[in-house]
C-alpha positions as CSV (number, residue, x, y, z in Angstrom):
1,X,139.4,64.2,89.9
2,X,139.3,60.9,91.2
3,X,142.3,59.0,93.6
4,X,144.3,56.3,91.2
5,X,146.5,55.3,93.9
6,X,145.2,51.9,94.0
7,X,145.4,50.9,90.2
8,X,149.4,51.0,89.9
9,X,149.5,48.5,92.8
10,X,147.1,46.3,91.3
11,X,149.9,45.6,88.5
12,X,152.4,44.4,90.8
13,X,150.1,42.9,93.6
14,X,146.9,41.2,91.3
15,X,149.2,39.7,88.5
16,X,149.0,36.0,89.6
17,X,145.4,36.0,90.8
18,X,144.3,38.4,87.4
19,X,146.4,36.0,85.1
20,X,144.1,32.7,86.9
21,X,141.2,34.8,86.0
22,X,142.2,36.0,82.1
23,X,142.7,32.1,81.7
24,X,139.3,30.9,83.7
25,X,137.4,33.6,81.5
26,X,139.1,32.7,78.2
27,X,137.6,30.3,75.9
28,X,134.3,31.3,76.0
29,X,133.9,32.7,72.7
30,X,133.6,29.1,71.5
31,X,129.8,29.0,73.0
32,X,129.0,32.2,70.6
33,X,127.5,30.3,68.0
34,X,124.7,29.1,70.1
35,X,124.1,32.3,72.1
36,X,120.6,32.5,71.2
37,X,120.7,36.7,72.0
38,X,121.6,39.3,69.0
39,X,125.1,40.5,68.6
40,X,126.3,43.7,69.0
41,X,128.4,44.9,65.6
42,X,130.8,48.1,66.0
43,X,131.1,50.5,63.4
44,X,133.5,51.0,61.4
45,X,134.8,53.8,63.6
46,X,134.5,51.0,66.7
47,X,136.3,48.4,64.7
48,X,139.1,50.5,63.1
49,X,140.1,51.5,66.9
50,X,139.8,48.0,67.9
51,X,142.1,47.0,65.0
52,X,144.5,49.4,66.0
53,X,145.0,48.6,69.6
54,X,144.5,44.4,69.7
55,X,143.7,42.7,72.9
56,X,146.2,40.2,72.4
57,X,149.1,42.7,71.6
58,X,151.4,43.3,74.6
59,X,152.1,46.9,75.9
60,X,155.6,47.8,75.5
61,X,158.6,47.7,77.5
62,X,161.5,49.8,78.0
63,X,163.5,46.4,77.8
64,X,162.5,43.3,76.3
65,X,161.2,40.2,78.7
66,X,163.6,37.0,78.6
67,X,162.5,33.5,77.6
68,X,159.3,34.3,77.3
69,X,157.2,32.7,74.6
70,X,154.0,34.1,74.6
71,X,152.8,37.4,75.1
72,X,152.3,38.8,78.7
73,X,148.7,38.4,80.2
74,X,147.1,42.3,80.7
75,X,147.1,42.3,84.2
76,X,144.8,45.1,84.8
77,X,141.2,44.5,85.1
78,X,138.3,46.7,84.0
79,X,135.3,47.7,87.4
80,X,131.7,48.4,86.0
81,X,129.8,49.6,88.8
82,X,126.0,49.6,88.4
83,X,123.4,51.4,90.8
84,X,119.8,51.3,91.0
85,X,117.3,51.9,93.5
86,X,118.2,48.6,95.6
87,X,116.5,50.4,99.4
88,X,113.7,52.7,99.3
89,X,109.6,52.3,97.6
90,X,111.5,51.9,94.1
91,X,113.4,48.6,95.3
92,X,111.7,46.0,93.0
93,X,112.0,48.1,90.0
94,X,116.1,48.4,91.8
95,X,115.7,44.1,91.4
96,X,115.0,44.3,87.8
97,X,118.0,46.5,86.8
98,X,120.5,44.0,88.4
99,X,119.0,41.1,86.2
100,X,119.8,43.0,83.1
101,X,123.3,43.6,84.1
102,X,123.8,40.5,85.3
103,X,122.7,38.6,82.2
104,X,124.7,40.9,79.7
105,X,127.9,39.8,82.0
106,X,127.0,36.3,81.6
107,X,127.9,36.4,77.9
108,X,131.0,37.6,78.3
109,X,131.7,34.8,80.4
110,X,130.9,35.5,83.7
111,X,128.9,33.2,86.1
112,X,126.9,34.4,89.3
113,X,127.7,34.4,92.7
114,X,124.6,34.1,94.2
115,X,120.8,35.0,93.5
116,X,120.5,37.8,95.7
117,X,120.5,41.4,93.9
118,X,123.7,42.9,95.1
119,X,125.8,39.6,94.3
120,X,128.0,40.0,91.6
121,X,129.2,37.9,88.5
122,X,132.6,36.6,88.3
123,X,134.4,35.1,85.5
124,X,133.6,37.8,82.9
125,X,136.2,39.3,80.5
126,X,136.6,41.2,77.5
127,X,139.3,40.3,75.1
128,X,141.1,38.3,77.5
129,X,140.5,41.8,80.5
130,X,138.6,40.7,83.7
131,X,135.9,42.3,84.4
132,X,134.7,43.2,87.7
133,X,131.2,44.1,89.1
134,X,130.3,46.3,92.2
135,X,126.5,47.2,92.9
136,X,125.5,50.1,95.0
137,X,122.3,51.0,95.7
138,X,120.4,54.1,96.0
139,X,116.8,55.3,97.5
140,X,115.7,57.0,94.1
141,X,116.9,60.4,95.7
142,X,119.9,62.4,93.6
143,X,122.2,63.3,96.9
144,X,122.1,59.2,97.8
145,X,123.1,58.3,94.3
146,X,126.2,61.0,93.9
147,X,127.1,59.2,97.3
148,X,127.1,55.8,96.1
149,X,128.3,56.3,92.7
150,X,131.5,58.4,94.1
151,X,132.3,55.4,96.4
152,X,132.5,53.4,93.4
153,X,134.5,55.6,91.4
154,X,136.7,57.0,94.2
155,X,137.2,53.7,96.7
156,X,136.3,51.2,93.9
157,X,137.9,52.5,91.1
158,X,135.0,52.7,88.7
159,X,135.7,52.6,85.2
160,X,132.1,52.9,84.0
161,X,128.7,53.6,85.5
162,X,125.7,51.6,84.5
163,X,123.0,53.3,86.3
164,X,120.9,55.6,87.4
165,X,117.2,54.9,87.5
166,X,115.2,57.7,88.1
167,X,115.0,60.8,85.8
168,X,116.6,63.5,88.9
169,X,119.2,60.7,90.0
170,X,120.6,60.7,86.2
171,X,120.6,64.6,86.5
172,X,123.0,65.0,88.9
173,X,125.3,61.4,88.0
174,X,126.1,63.6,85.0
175,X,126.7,67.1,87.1
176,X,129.2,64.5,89.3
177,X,130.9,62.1,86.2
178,X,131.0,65.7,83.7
179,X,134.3,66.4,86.3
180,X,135.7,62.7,85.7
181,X,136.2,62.7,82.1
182,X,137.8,59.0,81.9
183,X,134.5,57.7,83.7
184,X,131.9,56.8,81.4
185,X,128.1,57.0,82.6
186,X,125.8,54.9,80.3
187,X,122.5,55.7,81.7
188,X,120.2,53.0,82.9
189,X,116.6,54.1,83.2
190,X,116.9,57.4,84.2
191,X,114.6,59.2,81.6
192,X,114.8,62.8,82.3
193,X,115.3,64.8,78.7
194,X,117.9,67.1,80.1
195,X,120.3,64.2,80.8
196,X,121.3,64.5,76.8
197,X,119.0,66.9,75.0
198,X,120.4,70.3,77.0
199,X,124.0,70.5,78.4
200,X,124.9,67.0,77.3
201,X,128.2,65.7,79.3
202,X,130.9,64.2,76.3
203,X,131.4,60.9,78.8
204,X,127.4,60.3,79.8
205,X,125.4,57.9,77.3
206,X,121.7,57.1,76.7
207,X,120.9,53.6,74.9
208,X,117.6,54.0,75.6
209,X,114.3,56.7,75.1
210,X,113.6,59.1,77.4
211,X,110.9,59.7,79.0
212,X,108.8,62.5,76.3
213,X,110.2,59.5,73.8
214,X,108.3,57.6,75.6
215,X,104.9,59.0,75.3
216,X,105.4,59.5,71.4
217,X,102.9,59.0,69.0
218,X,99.9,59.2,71.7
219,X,99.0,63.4,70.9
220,X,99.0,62.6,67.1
221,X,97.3,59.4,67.7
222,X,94.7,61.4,69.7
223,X,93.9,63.7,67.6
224,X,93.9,62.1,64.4
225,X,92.6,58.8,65.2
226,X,90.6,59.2,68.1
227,X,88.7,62.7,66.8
228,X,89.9,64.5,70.2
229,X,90.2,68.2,70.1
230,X,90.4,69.6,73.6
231,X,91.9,67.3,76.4
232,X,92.4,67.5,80.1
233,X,95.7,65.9,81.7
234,X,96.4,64.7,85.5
235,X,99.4,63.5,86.1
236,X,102.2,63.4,89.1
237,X,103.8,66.2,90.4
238,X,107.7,65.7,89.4
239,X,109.8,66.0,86.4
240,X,109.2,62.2,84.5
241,X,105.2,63.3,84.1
242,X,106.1,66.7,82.9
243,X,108.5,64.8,80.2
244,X,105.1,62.5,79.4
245,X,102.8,65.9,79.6
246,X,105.0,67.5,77.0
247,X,105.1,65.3,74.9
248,X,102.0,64.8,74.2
249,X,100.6,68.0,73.9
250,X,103.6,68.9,71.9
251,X,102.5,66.9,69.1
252,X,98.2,67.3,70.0
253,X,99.2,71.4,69.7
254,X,100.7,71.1,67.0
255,X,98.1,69.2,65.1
256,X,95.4,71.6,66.3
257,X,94.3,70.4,69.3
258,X,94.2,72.3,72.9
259,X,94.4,71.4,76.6
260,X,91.9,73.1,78.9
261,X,93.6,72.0,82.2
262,X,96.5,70.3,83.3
263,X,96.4,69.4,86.8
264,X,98.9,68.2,89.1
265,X,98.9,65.8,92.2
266,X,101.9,64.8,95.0
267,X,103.1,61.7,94.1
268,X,101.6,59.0,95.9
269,X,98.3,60.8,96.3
270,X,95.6,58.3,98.2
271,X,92.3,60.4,97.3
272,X,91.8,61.8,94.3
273,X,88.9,63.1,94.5
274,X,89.8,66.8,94.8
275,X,91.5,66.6,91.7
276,X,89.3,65.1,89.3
277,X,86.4,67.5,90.3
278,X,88.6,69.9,88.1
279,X,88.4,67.8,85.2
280,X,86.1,70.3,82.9
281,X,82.3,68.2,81.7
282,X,83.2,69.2,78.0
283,X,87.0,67.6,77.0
284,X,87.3,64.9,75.0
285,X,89.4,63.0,76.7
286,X,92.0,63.5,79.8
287,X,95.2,62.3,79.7
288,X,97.1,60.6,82.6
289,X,100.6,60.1,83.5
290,X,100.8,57.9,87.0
291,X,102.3,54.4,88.0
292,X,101.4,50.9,89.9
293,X,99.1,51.4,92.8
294,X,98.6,55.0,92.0
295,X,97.3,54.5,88.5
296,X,95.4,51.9,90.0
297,X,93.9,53.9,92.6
298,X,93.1,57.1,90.2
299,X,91.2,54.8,87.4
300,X,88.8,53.4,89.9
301,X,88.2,56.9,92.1
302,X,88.1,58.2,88.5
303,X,84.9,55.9,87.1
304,X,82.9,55.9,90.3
305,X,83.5,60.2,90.3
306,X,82.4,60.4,86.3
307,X,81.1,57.2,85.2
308,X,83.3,56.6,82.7
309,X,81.9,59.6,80.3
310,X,85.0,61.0,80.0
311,X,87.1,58.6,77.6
312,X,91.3,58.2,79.0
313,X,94.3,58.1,77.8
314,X,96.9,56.8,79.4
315,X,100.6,57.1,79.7
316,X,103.5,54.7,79.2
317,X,103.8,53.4,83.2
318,X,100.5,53.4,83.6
319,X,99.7,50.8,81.8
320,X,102.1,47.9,83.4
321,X,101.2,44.2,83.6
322,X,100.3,44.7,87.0
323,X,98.2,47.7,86.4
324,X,96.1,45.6,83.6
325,X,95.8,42.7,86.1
326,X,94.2,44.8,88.7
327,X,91.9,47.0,86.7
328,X,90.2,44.2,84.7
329,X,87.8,45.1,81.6
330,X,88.1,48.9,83.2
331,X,91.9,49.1,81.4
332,X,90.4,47.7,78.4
333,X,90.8,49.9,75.2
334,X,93.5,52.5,76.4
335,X,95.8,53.9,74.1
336,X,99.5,54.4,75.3
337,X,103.4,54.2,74.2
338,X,106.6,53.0,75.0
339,X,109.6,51.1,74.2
340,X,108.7,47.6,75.5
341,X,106.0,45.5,74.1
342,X,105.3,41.6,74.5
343,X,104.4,40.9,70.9
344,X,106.8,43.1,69.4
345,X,107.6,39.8,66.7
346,X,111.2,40.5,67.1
347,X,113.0,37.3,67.8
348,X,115.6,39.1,69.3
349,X,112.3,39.8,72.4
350,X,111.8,36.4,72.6
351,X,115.3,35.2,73.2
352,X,115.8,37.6,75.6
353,X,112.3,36.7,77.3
354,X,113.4,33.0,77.8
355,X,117.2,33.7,78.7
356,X,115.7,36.0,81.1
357,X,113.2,33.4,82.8
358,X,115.7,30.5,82.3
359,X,118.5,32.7,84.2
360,X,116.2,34.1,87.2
361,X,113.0,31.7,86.8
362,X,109.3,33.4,86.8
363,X,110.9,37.1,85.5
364,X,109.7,38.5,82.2
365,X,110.5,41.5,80.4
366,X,110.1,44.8,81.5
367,X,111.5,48.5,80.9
368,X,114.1,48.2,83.8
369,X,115.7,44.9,83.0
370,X,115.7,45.5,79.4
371,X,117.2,49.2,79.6
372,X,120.2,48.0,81.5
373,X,121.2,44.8,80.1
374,X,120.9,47.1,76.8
375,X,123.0,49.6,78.5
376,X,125.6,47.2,79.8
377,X,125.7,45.1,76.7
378,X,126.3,48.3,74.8
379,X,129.5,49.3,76.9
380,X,131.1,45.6,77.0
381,X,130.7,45.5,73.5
382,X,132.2,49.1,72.8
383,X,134.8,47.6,75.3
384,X,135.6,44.6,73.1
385,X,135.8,47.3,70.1
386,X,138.6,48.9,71.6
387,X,140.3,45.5,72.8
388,X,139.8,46.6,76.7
389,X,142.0,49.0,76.2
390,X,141.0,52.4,78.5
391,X,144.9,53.5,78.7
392,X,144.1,56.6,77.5
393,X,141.5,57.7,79.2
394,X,138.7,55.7,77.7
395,X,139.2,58.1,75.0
396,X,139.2,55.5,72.4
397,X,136.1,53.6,74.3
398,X,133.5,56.4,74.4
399,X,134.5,57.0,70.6
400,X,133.4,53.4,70.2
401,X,130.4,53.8,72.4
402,X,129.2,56.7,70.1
403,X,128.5,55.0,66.7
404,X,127.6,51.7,68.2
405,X,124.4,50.0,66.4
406,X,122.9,47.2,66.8
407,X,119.7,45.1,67.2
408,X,119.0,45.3,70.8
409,X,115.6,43.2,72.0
410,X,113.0,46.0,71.5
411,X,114.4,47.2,68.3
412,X,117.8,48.7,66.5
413,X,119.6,51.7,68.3
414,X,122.4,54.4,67.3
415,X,123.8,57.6,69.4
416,X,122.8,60.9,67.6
417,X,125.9,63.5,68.2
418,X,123.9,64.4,71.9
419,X,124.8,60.3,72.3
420,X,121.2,60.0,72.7
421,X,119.1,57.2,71.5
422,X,117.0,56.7,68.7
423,X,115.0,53.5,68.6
424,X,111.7,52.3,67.7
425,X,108.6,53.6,70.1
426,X,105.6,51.2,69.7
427,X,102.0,52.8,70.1
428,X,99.7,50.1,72.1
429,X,96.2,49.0,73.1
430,X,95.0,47.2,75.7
431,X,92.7,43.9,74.4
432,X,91.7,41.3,76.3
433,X,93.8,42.2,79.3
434,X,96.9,43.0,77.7
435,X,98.7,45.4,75.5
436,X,98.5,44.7,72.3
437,X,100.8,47.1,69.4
438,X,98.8,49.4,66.7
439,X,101.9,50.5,65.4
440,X,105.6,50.8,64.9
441,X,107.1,54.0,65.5
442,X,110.5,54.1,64.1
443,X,113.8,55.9,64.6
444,X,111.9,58.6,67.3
445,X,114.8,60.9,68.2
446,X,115.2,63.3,70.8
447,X,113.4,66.1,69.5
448,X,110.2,63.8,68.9
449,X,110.8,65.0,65.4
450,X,110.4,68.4,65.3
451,X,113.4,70.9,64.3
452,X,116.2,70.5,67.0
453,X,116.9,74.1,67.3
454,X,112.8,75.2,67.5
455,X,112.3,72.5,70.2
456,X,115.2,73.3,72.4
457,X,114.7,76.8,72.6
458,X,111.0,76.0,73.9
459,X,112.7,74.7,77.0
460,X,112.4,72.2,79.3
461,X,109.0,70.7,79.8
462,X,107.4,71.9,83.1
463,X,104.1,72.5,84.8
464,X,103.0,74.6,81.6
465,X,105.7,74.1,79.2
466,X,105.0,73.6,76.4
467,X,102.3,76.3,76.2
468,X,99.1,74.8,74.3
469,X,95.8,77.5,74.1
């Protein structure tokens, strides 16, 4: 359990400088009519709680105060602390995350202190709480993530954890916060399946897909739509590829199809040459599942190797803006999926999109800013559901958290009981240079629709699992 030394104190020491800040904070609601981004609307559940513990309502006292008028400011304040890969090869993608988080504070309120990544916002509150900020960083790896998140929770006195962003950082956040049960994790990007499908922790939440929900739609796709019957996959060697492997030859399988080989290569592989001389003559089609300059790197050896005979497929990250840019007409026709598309139509996209570049100029959307201003917008407004109240051990907040829906900007989301996300999973094309949506996949759940109990007991997707003949 963590130290709460510090928070008693805070009553007694903070109340004048908290009480300046619950005053500088209020009156922003009156801006709420013009906030051009979506709402977030509690359920029933979330608004019954709210109703029974008001913001405004004072906690009571053994004795009555004297001469006093109105009701006693809350003097306590609530910490978010947010990590994502800020040091490391993953830093840009660490940049991003911030932005999100930062512009969902700005609603409530809150105003930046500066435009580098780890300054913070200041000025937000939630029914009349303050809200305070702390970033840590991590280098993608699980052991420097634990660190950072248990300084926030132990020294800073963490109330909730937006973060992580890789799939074996979220892993072991939710071994760490599983022991804390008044600490709330709501995950960032971190799209390992095992963080909610197997185990789940009751205080760890997922607003977004994951990444096998990711790669939904692209098997069936292939095999109806495209003709393919045997396919080839090459993809990195780590846990988020196996997640896009098994996905799609979960639902290829199951429609008939088979996978001949599946090969694997070390992350950050320079030549791949070795590796696509295993790709068999007579497949249909090969699947990949690789990133930025890696993706980049595979596509080309991959045409001047097989001169293009070999149709591909492609999975969710490997098709990124930047990807496109640099592959030209050779990116031109891939199929993929995943949760963020440009011409989605949903005005809820496009206010986001320009409060994005108006708020840090030049910056569009992108999985990583999107999945945590989603993820941080979802806890502030579970937080104003319950009137900041996290007295009794944020009971009363992660109830809230749990049958929160709303419109986020890449489509509607709602917890299932694993508080897992289901949302809408867009299947794309590339045309012309960019990605272009085929179709609207709605409501995919964790179990890419198949019977929960079937798919869980298949196990985790590995190496060779799911088995496909």
């Amino acid at each position: 359990m963590r130290p709460r030394n510090f928070k008693p104190f805070r009553r007694l020491v903070t109340f004048l400088a908290v009480f300046c800040l619950v005053i500088a904070a209020c009156g922003n609601d009156d801006d709420s009519a013009d906030d051009p981004l979506p709402a977030v609307q509690a359920t029933a559940a979330a608004t019954a709680a709210a109703t029974a513990a008001p913001a405004s309502e004072p906690a009571a006292t053994a004795e009555p105060a004297e001469e006093v008028s109105e009701p006693a400011p809350r003097t306590e304040e609530i910490t978010i602390g947010a990590i994502s890969t800020l040091d490391g090869p993953f830093a840009g993608l660490g940049d991003f995350s911030m932005h999100g988080v930062k512009l969902a504070l700005l609603e409530w309120g809150g105003q930046l202190d500066g435009s580098g990544t780890r300054d913070g916002v200041s000025g937000a509150s939630v029914a009349g709480v303050p809200i305070r900020l702390v970033i840590e960083g991590s280098d993608a790896t699980p052991d420097v993530a634990v660190e950072a998140t248990r300084k926030m929770v132990e020294q800073d006195n963490a109330d909730i954890i937006i973060g992580p962003l890789s799939g074996d950082e979220g892993l072991a956040l939710k071994d760490y916060i599983r022991d804390i049960p008044e600490v709330t994790l709501v995950n960032g990007t971190s799209a390992s399946q095992d963080l909610t499908l197997r185990d789940p922790a009751p205080n760890v939440f997922r607003f977004g897909a994951d990444g096998a929900m990711w790669s939904y739609g692209v098997g069936t796709y292939a095999y109806e739509e495209l003709g393919h019957r045997r396919i080839a996959t090459i993809a990195e060697d780590y846990s988020y590829p196996y997640d896009q492997v098994g996905a799609v030859l979960t639902e290829f399988c199951a429609a008939g199809g088979t996978v001949t080989d599946r090969i694997w290569v070390p992350l950050g592989t320079q030549d791949y040459s070795s590796f696509i001389a295993q790709i068999p003559d007579d497949v249909d089609a090969v699947f990949f599942a690789m990133g930025g300059t890696d993706a980049i790197n595979f596509v080309k050896q991959y045409d001047d190797f097989t001169g293009q005979v070999i149709p591909l497929i492609a999975g969710p990250t490997a098709v990124d803006q930047s990807v496109l840019t640099e592959l030209g007409d050779r990116a031109e026709g891939l199929i993929s999926s995943g949760p963020v598309v440009d011409d989605s139509g949903l005005a809820d996209f496009d206010a986001f999109a320009a409060r994005l570049d108006e708020v840090f100029p030049g910056q569009t959307p992108n999985i990583f800013n999107v999945y945590y201003y989603v993820a941080t917008k979802s806890a502030l407004a579970a937080l104003e559901a319950v009137g900041g109240d996290l007295t009794d051990g944020s009971q009363a907040f992660q109830a809230a958290l749990a049958e929160l829906r709303w419109d986020t900007p890449i489509g509607p989301v709602y917890l299932d009981d694993n508080r897992q996300a289901v949302v809408d999973i867009y299947l794309r094309e590339v045309q012309d240079g960019a990605q272009v949506t085929i179709d609207t996949l709605p409501q995919v759940n964790g179990t890419l629709g198949f019977d929960r109990d079937e798919y869980i007991a298949k196990g985790s997707f590995s190496r060779d699992n799911p088995p496909c003949g």
